[in-house]
C-alpha positions as CSV (number, residue, x, y, z in Angstrom):
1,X,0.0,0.0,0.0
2,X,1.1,3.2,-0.9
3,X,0.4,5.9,1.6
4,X,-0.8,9.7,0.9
5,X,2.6,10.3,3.3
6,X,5.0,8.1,0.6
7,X,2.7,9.9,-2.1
8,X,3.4,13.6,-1.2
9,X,6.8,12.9,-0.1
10,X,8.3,11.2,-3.3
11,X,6.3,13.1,-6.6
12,X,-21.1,10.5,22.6
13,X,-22.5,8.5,24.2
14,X,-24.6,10.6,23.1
15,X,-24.3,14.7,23.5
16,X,-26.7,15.4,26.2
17,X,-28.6,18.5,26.4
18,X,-29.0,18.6,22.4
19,X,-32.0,16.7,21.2
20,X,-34.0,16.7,17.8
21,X,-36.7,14.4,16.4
22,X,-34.6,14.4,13.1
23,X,-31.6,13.4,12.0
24,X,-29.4,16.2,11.5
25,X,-29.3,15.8,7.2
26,X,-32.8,14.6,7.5
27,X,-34.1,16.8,4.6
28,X,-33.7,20.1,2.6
29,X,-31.1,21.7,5.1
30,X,-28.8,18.7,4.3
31,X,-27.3,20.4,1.6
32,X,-26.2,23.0,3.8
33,X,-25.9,21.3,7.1
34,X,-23.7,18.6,5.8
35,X,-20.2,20.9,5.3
36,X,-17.4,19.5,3.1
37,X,-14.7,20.6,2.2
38,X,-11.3,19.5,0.0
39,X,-7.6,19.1,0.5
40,X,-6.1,20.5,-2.6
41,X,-2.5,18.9,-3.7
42,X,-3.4,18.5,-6.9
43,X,-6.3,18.3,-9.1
44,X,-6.8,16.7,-11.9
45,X,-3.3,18.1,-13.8
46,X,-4.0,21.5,-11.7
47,X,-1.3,21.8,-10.2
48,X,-1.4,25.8,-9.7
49,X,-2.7,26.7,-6.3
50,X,-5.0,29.6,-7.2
51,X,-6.9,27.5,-9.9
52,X,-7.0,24.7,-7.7
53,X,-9.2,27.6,-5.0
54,X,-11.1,28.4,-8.4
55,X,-11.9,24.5,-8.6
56,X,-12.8,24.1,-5.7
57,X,-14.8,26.4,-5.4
58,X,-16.8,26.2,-8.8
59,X,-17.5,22.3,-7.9
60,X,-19.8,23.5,-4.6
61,X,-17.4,23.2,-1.9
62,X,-18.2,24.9,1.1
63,X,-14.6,24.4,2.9
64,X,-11.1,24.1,1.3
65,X,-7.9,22.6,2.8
66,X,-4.0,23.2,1.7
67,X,-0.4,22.2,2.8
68,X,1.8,24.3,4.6
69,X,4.3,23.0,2.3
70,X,5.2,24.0,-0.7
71,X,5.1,20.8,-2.5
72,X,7.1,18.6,-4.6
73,X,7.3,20.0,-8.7
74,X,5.5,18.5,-11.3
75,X,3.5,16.3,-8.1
76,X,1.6,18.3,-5.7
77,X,1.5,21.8,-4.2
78,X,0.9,23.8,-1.2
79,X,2.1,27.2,0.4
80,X,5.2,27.4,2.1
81,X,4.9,29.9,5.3
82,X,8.3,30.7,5.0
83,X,8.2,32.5,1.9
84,X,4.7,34.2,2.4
85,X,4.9,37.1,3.3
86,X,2.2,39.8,5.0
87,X,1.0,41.1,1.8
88,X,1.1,37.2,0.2
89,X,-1.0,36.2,3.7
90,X,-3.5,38.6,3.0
91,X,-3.8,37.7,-0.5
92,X,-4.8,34.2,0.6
93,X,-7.0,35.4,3.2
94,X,-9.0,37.1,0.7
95,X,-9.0,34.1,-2.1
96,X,-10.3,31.9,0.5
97,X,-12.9,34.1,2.0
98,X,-15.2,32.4,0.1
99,X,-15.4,29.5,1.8
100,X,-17.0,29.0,5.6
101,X,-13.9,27.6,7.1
102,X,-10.5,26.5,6.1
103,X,-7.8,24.1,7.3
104,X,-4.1,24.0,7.1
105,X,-2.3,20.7,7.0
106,X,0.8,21.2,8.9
107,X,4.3,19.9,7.0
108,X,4.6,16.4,7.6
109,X,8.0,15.8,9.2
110,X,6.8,18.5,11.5
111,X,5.2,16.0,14.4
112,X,3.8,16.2,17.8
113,X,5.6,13.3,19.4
114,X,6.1,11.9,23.2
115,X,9.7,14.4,22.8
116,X,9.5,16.9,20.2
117,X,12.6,18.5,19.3
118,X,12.6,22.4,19.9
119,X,13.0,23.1,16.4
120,X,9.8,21.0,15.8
121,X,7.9,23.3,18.2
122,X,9.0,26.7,16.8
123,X,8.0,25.3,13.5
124,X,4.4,24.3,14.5
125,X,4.6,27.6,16.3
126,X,5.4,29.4,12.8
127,X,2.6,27.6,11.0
128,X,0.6,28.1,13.5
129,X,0.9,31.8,13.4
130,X,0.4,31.4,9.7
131,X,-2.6,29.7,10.7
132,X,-4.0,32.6,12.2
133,X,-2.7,35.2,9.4
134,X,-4.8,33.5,6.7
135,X,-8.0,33.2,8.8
136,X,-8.0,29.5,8.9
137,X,-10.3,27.6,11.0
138,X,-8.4,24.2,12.2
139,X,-4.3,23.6,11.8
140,X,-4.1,19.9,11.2
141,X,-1.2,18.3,13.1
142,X,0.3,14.5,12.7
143,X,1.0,13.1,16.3
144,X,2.7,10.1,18.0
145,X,0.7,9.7,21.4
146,X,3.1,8.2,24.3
147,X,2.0,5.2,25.0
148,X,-0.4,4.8,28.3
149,X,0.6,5.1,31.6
150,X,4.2,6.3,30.9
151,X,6.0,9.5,32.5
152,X,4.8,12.6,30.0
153,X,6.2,15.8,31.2
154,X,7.3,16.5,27.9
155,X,4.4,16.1,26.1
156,X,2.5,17.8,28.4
157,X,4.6,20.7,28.2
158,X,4.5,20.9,24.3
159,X,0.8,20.4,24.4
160,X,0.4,23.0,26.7
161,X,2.6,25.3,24.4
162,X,0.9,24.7,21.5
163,X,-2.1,25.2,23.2
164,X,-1.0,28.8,24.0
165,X,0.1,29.6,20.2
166,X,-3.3,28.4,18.8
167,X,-5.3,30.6,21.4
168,X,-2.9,33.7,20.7
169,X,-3.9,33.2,16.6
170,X,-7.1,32.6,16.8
171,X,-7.5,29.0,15.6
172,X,-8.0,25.2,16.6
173,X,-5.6,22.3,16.7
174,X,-6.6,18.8,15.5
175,X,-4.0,16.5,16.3
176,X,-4.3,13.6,13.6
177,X,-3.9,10.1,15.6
178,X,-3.4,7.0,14.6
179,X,-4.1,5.8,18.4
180,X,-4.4,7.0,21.7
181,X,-7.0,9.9,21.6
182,X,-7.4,9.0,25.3
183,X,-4.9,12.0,25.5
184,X,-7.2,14.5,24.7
185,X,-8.7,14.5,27.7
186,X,-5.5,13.9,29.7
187,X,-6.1,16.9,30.5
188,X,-9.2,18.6,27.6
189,X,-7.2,21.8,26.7
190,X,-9.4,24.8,24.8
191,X,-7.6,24.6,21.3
192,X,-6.7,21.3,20.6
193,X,-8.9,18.7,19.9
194,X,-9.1,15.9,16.9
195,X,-9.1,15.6,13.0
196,X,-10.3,11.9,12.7
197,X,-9.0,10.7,9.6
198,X,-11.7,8.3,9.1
199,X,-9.4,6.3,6.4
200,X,-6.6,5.9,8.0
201,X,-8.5,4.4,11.3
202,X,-9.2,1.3,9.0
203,X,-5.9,0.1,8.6
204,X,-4.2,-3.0,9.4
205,X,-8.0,-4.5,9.9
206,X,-9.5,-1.7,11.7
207,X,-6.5,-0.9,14.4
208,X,-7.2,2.6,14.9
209,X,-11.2,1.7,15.6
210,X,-11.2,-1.4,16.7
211,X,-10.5,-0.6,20.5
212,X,-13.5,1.0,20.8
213,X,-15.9,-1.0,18.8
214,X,-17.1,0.7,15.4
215,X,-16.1,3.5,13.2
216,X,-19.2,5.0,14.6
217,X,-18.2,4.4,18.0
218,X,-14.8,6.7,18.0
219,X,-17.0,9.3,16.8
220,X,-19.1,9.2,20.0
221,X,-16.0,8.4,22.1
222,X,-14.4,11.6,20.9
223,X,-17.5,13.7,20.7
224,X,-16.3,17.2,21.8
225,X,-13.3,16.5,21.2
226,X,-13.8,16.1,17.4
227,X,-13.2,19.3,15.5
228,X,-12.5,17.6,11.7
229,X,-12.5,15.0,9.5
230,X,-10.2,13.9,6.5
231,X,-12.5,11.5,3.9
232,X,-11.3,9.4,2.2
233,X,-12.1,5.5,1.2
234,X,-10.3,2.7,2.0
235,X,-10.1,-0.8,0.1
236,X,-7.7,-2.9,1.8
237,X,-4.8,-1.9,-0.5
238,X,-4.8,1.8,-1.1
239,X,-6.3,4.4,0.8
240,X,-7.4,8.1,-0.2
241,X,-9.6,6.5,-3.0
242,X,-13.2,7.8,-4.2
243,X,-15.7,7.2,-1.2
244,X,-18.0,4.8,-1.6
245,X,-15.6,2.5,-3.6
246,X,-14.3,0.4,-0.9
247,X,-15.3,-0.7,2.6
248,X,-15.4,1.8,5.1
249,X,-18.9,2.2,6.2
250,X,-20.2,5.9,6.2
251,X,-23.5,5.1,7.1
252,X,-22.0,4.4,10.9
253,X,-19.8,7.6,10.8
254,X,-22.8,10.0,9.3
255,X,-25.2,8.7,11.9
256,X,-22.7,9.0,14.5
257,X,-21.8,12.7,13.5
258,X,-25.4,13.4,13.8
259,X,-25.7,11.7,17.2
260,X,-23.3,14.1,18.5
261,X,-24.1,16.8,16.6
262,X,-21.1,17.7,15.0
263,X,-21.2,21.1,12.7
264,X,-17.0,20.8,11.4
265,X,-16.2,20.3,7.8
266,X,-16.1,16.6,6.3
267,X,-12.6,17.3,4.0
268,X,-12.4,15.2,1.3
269,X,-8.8,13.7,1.3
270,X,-8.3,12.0,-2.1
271,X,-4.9,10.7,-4.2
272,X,-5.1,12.9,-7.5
273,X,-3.1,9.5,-8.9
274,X,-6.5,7.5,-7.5
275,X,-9.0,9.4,-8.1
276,X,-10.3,11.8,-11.0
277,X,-11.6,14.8,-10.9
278,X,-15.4,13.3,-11.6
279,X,-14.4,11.2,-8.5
280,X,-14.2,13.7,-6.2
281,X,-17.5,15.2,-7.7
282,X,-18.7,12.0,-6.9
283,X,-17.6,11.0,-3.6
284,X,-19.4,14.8,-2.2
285,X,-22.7,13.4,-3.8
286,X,-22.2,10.0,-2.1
287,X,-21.9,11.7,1.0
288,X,-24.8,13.9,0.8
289,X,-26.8,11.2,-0.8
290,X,-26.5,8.7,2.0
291,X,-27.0,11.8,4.6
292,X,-30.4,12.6,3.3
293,X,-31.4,8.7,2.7
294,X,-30.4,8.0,6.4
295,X,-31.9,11.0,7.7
296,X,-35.5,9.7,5.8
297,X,-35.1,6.2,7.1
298,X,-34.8,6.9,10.5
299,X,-37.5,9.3,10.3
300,X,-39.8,6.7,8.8
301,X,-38.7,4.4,11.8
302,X,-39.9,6.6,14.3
303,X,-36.8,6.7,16.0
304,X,-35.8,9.6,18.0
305,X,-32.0,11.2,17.2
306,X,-30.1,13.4,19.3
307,X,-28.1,16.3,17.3
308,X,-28.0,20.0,17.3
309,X,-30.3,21.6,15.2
310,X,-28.8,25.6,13.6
């Protein structure tokens, strides 16, 4: 299997309090209660970051997503904060204001881990900041949790830095695990939370689910905790394909959203090399289609669904 890392490198229980009778994309709002978004790299052959906004944008997408990187030539490409400037900040700022939220992905040999090295915390610091200057929403951040029950002072200590830099600039940290999101309550801190990359939990057979029973299950586990999502599909080989073209099921992670009444972005996550343009056309209908269908079913069951209601 050929991971999007590899790729890019080388080319609640349920929320109390918040009850509805519907299913939160029961009907006519789910077009605009159900919020996805897109991680341009590349599109298609578009490799130019302002066309890939214009994209984007044009195919209905109500949140974008982009690298703080500046990519590899002729493969994939992002922003580099280094080389942006105020004036080149602003710029962005005002392509995507467009869009109801954004997400930087953070550069990814830049990682939380049990002992980050100081030069790996003034760079999340720095994209961070960079963060802030663009007006995005979430920073995404790839993290190795310690493992349980083992002396973390120093993770602790980085958290709580990081912590500080996202409050000063305005935005929210999702730490992308691959395990462990116990930590996220050890202790809950204001600004950092999770992006569930709802792909990458099914690998090797379900690892990053399995411990707490379903797909659907982690959603409820992390609940408030949960501030985005990376889509993506998942067929036992290769991951970051077309949704709805290989066996994760979505109809557990939609009704789960719902249950906890989750309003973040669902950010499409897809391998231009895998998947098409038309495919990732396709995989936003797919998700809206099966929002609305689930939404109707239960309704016609009688069943009563907790979510929060705009």
């Amino acid at each position: 299997m050929i991971s999007r890392r590899r790729f890019l490198g080388v080319a609640a229980t349920t929320t109390a309090g918040i009850v509805s009778r519907r299913f939160a994309w029961a009907d006519g709002e789910s077009s605009r209660g159900l919020k996805i978004g897109f991680m341009v790299w590349r599109i298609g052959d578009i490799l130019d970051f302002d066309k890939q906004v214009e994209w984007v944008a044009q195919a209905g997408f109500e949140s974008i997503s982009f690298h703080s990187s500046a990519g590899v030539p002729g493969k994939w490409r992002g922003v580099e904060p280094a080389v942006a400037d105020a004036k080149e900040r602003q710029r962005i700022k005002r392509l995507l204001a467009r869009f109801t939220g954004y997400e930087i992905h953070a550069p990814f040999d830049a990682v939380l881990r049990p002992e980050t090295p100081e030069p790996v915390l003034r760079r999340l610091e720095e994209v961070i900041v960079f963060a802030g200057d663009v007006g995005a929403s979430i920073l995404t951040e790839h993290v190795e949790a310690p493992p349980m029950h083992t002396p973390d002072t120093l993770w602790q200590k980085a958290s709580d830095r990081l912590d500080a830099a996202a409050a000063k600039a305005g935005v929210r940290i999702g730490l992308e695990f691959n395990n462990g999101f116990e930590w996220l309550r050890k202790p809950r801190r204001e600004r950092i939370g999770a992006t569930l990359d709802i792909g990458h939990m099914y690998h090797r057979d379900g690892a990053g689910y399995r411990p707490y029973g379903t797909i659907g299950s982690l959603v409820k586990f992390l609940s408030d905790v949960l501030f985005h999502l990376h889509v993506h599909d998942y067929d036992g080989k290769d991951d970051h394909i077309e949704v709805g073209t290989g066996r994760i099921d979505f109809d557990d992670v939609l009704k789960n959203l719902s249950a906890i009444g989750y309003r973040g972005a669902l950010c499409l996550e897809l391998n231009p090399d895998r998947c098409p343009p038309d495919g990732i056309r396709r995989s936003a209908v797919f998700l809206r289609k099966r929002a609305g269908e689930l939404g109707g079913k239960l309704r016609g069951e009688g069943q009563e669904n907790h979510c929060r209601v705009e």
